[in-house]
N, C-alpha and C positions, 0 to 999 in steps of 0.2 A: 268669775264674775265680779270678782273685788272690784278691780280697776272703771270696769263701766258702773257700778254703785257710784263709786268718788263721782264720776262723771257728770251723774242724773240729780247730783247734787248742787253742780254750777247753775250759775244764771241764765240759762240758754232761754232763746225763743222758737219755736216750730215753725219751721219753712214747709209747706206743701210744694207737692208738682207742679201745682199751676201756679206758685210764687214766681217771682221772679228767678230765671237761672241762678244769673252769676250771684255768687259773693264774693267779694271785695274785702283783703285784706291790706293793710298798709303799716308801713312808721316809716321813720323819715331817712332809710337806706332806700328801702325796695316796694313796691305794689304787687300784688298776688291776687290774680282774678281764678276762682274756682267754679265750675257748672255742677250743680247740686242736683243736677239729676244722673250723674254718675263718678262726680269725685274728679273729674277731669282737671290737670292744672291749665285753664287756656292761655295765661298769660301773665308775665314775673317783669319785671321792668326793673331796671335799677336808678334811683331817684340820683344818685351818686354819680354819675355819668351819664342817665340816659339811653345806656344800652339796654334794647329789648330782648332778654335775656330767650325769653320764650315768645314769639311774636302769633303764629298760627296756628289759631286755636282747631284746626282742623286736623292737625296731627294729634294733639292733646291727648296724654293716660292719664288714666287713673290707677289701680292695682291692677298686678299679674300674677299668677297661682299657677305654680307646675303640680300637678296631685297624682297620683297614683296608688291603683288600688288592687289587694288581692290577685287578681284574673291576672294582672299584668297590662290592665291598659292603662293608658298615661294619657292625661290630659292638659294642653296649657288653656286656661281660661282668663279673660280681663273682665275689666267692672263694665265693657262696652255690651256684653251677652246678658249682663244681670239686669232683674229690675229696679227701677229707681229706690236706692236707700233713701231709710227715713234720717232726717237730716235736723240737725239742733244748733243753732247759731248761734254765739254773740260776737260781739263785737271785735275782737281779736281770735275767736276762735270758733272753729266749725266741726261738728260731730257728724261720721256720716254710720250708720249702723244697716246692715245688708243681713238679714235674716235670712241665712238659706239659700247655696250658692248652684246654681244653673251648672250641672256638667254632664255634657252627654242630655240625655231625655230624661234626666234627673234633675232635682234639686234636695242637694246634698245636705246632712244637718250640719252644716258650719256657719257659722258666724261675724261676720268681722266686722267691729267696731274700729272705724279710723279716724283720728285726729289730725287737724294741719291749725297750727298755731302762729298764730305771728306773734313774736315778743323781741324784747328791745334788739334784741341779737342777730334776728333774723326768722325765717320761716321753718318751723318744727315739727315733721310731720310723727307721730306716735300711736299707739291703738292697742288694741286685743284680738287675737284671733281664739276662738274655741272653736277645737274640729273635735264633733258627736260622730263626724262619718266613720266608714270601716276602708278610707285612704290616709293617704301621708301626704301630706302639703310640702311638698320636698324645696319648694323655692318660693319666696312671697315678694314681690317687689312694690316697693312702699314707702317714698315716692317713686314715679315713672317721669321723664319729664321730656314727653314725646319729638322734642329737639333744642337743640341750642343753635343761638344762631350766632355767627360773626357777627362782633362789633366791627365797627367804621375802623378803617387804616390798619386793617388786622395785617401780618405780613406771615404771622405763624401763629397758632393756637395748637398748647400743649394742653397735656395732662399730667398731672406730676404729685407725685404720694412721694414719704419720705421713707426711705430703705438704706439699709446699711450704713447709717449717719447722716447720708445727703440724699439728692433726689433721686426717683428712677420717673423718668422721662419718657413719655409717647408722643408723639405729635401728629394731631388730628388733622391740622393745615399745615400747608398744601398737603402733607400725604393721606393717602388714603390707607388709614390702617385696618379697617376692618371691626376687629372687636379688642379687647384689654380691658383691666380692672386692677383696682386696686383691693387690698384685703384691710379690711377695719375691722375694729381698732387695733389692728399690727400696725399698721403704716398711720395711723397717728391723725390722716384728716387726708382730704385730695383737691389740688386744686388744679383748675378748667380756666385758661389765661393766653394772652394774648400777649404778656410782658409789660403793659401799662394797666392794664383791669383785667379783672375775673371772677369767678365764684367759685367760693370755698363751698366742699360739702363734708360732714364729716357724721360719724356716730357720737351720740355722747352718753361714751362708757367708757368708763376708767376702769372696771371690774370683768374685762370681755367677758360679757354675758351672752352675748349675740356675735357670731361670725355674719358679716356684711361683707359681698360684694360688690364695690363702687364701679357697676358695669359701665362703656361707652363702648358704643357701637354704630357706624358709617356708613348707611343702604343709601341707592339710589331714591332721589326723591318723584314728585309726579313729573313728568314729561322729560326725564333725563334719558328714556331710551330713542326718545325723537330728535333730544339735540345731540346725545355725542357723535363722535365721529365726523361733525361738518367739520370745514375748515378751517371755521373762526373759535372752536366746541372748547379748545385748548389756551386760546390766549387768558391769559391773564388769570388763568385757573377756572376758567368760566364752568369746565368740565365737574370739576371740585366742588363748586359755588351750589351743582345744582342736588349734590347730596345733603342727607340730612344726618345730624349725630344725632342720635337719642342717648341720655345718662338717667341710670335708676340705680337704684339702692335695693339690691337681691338678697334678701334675705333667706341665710341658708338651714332654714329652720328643720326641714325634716321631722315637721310635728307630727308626731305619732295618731293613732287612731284612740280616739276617747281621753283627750290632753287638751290644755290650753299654753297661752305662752302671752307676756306683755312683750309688745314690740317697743324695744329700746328706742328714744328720740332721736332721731336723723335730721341734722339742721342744714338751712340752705342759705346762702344770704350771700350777694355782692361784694365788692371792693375795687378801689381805687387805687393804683401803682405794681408794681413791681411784686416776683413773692414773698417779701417782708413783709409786704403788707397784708397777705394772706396769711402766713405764716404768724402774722400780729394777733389774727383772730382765736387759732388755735391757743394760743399762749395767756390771752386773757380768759381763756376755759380754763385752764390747764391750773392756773393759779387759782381757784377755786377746789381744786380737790388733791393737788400735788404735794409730796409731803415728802420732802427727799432725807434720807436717815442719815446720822449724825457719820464723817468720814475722818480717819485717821487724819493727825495734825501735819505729818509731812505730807499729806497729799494739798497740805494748803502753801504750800512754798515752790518755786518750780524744780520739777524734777526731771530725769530720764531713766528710760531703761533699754535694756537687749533682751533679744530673744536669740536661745542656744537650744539646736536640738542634742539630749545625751543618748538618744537612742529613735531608731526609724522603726517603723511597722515590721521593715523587712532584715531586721537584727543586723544595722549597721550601725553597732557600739560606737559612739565617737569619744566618748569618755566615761570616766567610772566617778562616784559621788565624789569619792578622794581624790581628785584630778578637779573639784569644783573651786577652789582654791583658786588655781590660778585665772580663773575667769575671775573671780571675785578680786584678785588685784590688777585686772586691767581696770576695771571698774571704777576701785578707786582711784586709780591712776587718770582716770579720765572723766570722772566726776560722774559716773551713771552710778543712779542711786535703785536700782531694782534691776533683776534678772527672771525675765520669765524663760520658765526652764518645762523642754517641750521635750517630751518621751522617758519620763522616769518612771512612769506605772511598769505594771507587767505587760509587756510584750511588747512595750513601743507606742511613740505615737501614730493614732489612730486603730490601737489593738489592743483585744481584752476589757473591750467598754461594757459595763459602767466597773470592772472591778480597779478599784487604785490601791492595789500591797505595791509594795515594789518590787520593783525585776532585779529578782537576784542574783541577775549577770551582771550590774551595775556596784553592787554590795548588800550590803543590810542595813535595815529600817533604821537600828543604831546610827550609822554611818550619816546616811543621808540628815537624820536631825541632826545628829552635831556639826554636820556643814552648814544648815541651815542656821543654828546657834553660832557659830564660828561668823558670817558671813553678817550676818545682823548686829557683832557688837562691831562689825568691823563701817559698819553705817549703808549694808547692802541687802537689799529686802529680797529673798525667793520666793518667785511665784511661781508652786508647780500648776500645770499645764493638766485640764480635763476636760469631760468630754461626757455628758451625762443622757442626751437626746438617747441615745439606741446601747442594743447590745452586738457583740461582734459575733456569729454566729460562728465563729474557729474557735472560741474559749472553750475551754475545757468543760465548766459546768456553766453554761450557758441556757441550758434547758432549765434551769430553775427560775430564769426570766421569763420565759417562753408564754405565761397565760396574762405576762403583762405588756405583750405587743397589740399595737392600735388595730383593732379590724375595718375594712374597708363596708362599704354598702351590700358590697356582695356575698361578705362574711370573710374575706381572705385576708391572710395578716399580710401587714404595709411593710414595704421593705426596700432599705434603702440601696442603691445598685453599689454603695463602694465607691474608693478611689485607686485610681493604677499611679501607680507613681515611678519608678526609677528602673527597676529590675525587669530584665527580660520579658519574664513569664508575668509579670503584673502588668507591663505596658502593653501586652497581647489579651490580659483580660482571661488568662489561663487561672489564675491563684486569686482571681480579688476576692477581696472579702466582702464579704451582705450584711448588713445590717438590719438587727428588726427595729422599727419605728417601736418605740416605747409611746403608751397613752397615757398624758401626766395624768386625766382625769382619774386615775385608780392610784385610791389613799393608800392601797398596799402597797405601789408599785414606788410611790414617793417615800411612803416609811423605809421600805428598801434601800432608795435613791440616797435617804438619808446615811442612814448608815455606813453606805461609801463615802460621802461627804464629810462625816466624822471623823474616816482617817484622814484626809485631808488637813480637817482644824487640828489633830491630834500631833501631826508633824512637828507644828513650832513654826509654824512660816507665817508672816505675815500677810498672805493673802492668795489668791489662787486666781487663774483664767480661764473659764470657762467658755471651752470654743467650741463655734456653731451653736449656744442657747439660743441664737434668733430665727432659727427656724427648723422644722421639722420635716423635714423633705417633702415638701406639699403635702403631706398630711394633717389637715385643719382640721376633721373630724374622727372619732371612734363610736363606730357602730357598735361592739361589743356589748352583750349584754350582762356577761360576766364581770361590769368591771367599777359594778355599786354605781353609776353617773345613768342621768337620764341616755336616753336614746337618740342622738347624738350625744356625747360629749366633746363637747370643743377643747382642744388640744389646749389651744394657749390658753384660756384661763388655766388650765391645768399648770401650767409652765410658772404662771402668774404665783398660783397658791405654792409650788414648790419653792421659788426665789423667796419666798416671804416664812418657811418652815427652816427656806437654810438663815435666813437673818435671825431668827428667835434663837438657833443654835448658838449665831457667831455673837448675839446679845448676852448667852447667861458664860461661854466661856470667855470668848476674846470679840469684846466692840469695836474694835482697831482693825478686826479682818478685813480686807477688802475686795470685795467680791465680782470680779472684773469680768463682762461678758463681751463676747465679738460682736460689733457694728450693734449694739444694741437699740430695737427697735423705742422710742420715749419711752412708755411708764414704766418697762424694765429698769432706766434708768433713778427710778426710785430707791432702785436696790445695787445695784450693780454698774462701777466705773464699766466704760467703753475702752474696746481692742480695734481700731481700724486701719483699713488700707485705703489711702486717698490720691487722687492725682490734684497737683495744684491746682488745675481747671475745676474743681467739684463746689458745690452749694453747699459750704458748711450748715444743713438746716440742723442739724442737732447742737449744736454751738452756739448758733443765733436763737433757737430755743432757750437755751440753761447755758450762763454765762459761764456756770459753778461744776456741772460734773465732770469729772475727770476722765479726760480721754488720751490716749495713746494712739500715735501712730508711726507704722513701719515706716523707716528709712533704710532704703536697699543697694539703691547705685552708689559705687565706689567714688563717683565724683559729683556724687547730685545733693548741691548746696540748695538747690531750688525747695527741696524736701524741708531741707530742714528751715530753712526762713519762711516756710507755708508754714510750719507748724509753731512757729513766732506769733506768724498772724494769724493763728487761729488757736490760741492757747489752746493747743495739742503738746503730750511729756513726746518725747523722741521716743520711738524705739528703733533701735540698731539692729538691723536684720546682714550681717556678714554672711555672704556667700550661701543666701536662703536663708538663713538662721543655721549657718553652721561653722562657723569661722571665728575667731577671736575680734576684737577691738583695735587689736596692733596690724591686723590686716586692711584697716578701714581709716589709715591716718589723716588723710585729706580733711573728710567729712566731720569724723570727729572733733578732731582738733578745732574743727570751726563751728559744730554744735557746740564745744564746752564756751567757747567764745559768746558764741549768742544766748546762750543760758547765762551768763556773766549778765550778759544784759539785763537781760530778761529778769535777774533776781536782782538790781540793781534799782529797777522799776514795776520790781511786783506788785504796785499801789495800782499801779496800771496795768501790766500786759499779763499780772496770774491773777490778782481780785479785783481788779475793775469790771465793768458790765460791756460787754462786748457786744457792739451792732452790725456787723458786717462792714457794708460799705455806708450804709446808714450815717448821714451826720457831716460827712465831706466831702467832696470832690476832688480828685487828683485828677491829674492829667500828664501823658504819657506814654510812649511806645513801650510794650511790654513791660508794663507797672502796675503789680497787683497790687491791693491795700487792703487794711480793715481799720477799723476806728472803736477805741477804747475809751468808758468813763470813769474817772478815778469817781468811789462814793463818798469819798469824806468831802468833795468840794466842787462835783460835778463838773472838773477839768477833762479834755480829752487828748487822748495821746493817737497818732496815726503811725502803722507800722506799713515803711511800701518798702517795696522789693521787685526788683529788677530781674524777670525772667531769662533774657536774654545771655546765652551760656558764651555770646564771643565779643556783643559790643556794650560799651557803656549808656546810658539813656539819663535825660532828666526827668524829675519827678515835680511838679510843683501841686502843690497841697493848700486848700482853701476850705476852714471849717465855717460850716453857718454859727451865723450869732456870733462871732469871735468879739473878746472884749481884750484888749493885751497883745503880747508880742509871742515871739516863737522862740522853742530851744531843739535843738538835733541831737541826739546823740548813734552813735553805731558801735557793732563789734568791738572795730578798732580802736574807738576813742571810745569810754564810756560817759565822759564827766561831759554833761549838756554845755551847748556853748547857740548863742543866740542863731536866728537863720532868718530869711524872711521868706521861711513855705517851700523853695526851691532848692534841692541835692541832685549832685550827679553822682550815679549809683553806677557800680564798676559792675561786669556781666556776674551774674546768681551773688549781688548785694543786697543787702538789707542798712534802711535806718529807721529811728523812732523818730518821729516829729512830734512833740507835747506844745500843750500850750503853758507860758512860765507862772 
């Protein structure tokens, strides 16, 4: 009851039944008309353009409750069944409080105190729920926002949450997707857009306290079963037009019986342009709580690396630790400054998780550090390669994991189905291996975690890769009651507290470690440089996030320069993936040879293309057949540099280049020629080239 105390503390004044419905919220984005006789949102406007976000109030939610009780009945209920809450207003903000909720021919002892706030930001809906009953409130939706409508000249309306560095993409126009969601705060915010405007919605928790998911879903709307099918039902998407999307905020609470829970703030609010501009809103939250931990000094210069596997799952030795040597002088032969080194635990990679001794078919533990020590004064960082989510159910004492696997709802441990990879009887799915889902929420199961992570710092390596920490094989919850965490425990904050036990580790031995997770989803990035796999075409949104953390990505095609000039313009280090990550440097001369070229550049102009502020496309305009770009600001004097690059693997193209506000003249420089020499904006770029365009 803390939270509704604070409450009954503000300025509020008392709205009855017979007040007036609506209230009216506003500031100078958006308008929010609410009906106070059940919380309904009926109508969002955006002052910003004009689109009516939510126009018919006759669809209009308010909350939805999935409950479930004892006997096994389940119930979904909305605030449309309840009686009118008592409701407390002022002027930016409205309280609605529902004493005792209608389910069945009951009314349950639950509670829920809901807030919707308008503040500068936008509209924040927040509350309390207390369940006295003897159900589980298994799904809470809070806000509901019973549709969105196209804006004018819409031609596509997506949905898009940020995953694995960049976007993952649904599109709700024209297609008819049905249902999809994103998961918050893993995926960081979701935006609802049409590619010139939209709305951002997102949770705001940096702490995943609350697993949120950011539902949409596409039902036919009234009178769609009388128009489809005519003749004309089809043109111009008329069919499309007459569905409705509904988007809410499902809270995956699973509040137990004789429990309370404060619902985290879920914000809603408009925008104007493109998704930088959505992506702008998350970013000015983010810099309010974001606190990125201090990174070794060569990851402030540009760098590159390879990735080498010395051993598979399925004990195909490629090399032994003393055989790491000669990877270590193509290296420096070709100026890659790190090797992530993938299958040196026991049994290979992807076997024997979470234990990392080493496989003593490879050598011994002496061995591998003094390669390690050998390789580092020689100016080449190893990154051995882990794997910490699950354990491998083949490992020899694996049952001492065993009561630290996630259970399901139904009480069953979560398990991951494996990878088949190469060999006969794994590609047929005869020998795979299973994985149990580990539940970070158990402090024993992390104290463990640790301890394997200590031989890791104990090596002598400069830092490690941790692959797959960004996700848990859809396992977002642990029911377990064994495992000290309320009922649920939410995996990823678990995930959260673990990345921040291994930092205080690498803080009292080695602050230089660096602790490198796959496609990591943001506030991971607090702790942990990024491992990614990108296709030139992708939404760098984690880049145009954070100018500053360090991310890597694979380069694999034996003759794909396009790779490596994306990772130019998008301060990304190279990593060199030879024949999958099994092949040497001298197998890969093409590419190479013309990474070391452009990191020439690159460190030539590191005022610009590694510590400048990086906007995307933000800031310029090019023009051009198969010409991608990004636009960089130097900080000491707010100059910007534009990196374009010619996709085009057979013909030449021009590129001409036009920054706003320009005051001064132009310099170019490329691979081949490093020393700037003047330009006026226009380069013809030869098929997969790159130049820098700055201003002088």
């Amino acid at each position: 009851m803390k939270k509704v105390m604070i409450l009954l503390m503000m300025p509020f004044f008392v709205l009855s039944a017979a007040a007036e419905n609506i209230h009216r919220l506003e500031n100078d984005r958006m308008v929010a008309e609410i009906d106070v006789t059940d919380g309904r949102l009926t109508g969002l406007e955006s002052r910003i353009t004009g689109w009516k976000i939510v126009e018919d109030a006759s669809v209009g939610r308010s909350f939805e409750a999935n409950v479930k009780f004892p006997d096994g009945s389940f119930h979904v209920v909305d605030a449309s069944s309840q009686d009118s809450p008592d409701v407390y207003a002022s002027e930016n903000m409205i309280r609605l409080v529902w004493n005792g909720i209608k389910i069945g021919d009951n009314i349950e002892d639950i509670i829920f105190t809901g807030t919707i706030e308008m503040t500068p930001e936008g509209l924040v809906y927040g509350g309390f729920l207390e369940n006295s009953s003897d159900g589980v409130i298994e799904q809470f939706s809070w806000p509901y926002l019973g549709e969105i409508t196209l804006p004018e000249d819409t031609q596509r309306m997506l949905f898009q949450y940020m995953t694995y560095t960049s976007f993952g993409t649904e599109e709700l126009y024209p297609a008819v997707r049905g249902r999809g969601w994103s998961n918050l705060p893993e995926h960081a915010f979701t935006l609802v857009h049409n590619t010139k405007q939209g709305l951002y919605v997102s949770s705001l928790d940096s702490e995943f306290n609350e697993y949120i998911r950011c539902e949409h879903e596409t039902v036919p709307g009234a009178g769609f079963a009388g128009f489809a099918g005519q003749a004309f039902s089809k043109k111009d998407n008329a069919e499309r037009k007459m569905m409705r999307t509904s988007l809410k905020a499902a809270r995956m609470l699973y509040l137990q019986p004789r429990s309370d829970r404060e619902l985290m703030p879920f914000i809603v609010t408009p925008y104007s342009g493109d998704w930088h501009a959505g992506v702008d809103i998350y970013k000015a939250w983010r810099d309010t709580w974001f606190k990125e931990v201090p990174r070794a000094e060569w990851l402030h210069h540009v760098n590159s690396w390879q990735q080498i596997q010395i051993n598979s799952s399925a004990s195909r030795i490629n090399f032994r630790f003393e055989d790491l040597e000669d990877y270590v002088d193509e290296c420096v032969k070709y100026g890659v400054d790190a090797i992530q080194l993938t299958g040196w635990a026991y049994g290979g990679q992807d076997r024997g998780m979470p234990c990392f001794d080493v496989d003593p078919r490879l050598g011994t533990l002496d061995e591998f550090k003094k390669q390690i020590a050998k390789a580092e004064k020689r100016g080449v960082k190893i990154l051995p390669f882990t794997k910490f989510p699950w354990v491998d159910f083949t490992m020899e004492d694996h049952e001492k994991w065993l009561d630290h696997i996630a259970m399901d709802v139904a009480g069953d441990t979560c398990v991951h189905p494996g990878y088949n990879y190469y060999t006969y009887t794994n590609l047929e799915g005869i020998n795979t291996r299973r994985y149990g889902i580990f539940c970070n929420m158990d402090s024993e199961l992390r104290k463990m975690i640790c301890e394997e992570f200590q031989k890791v710092l104990d090596l002598g390596a400069a830092g490690m890769v941790f692959d797959e920490n960004q996700h848990h094989a859809g396992t977002m919850l642990c029911f377990s009651k064994n495992h000290g965490h309320e009922v649920p425990g939410f995996n990823y904050r678990g995930a959260l507290l673990l990345v921040k036990e291994f930092y205080e580790m690498c803080k009292e031995q080695d602050p230089d470690f660096l602790m490198t997770g796959e496609g990591c989803y943001d506030i991971q990035s607090q702790y942990y440089a990024t491992y990614t796999r990108a296709d030139y075409n992708h939404s760098p949104v984690l880049r145009y996030i954070d100018s500053d953390v360090p991310i890597a990505c694979a380069v694999i095609d034996h003759y794909d320069l396009n790779h490596v000039n994306m990772c130019a313009a998008l301060r990304y280090s190279m990593s060199y993936e030879v024949r999958n990550f099994k092949g040497k440097l001298s197998e890969f001369p093409r590419v190479v040879e013309y990474g070391k070229k452009v990191d020439r550049l690159r460190k030539r102009y590191e005022d610009f293309l590694w510590n400048g502020i990086f906007s995307d496309t933000v800031g310029a305009k090019v023009e051009g057949n198969n010409i991608k770009y990004s636009v960089f600001t130097r900080k000491s004097d707010g100059k910007r540099a534009v990196v374009v690059y010619n996709v085009d693997t057979a013909n030449s193209n021009k590129a001409t280049v036009s920054l706003e506000n320009m005051n001064g003249s132009m310099v170019v420089a490329t691979p081949d020629r490093l020393k700037a020499v003047k330009c006026n904006g226009t380069v013809v770029l030869g098929p997969q080239s790159m130049a820098v365009i700055m201003e002088d």
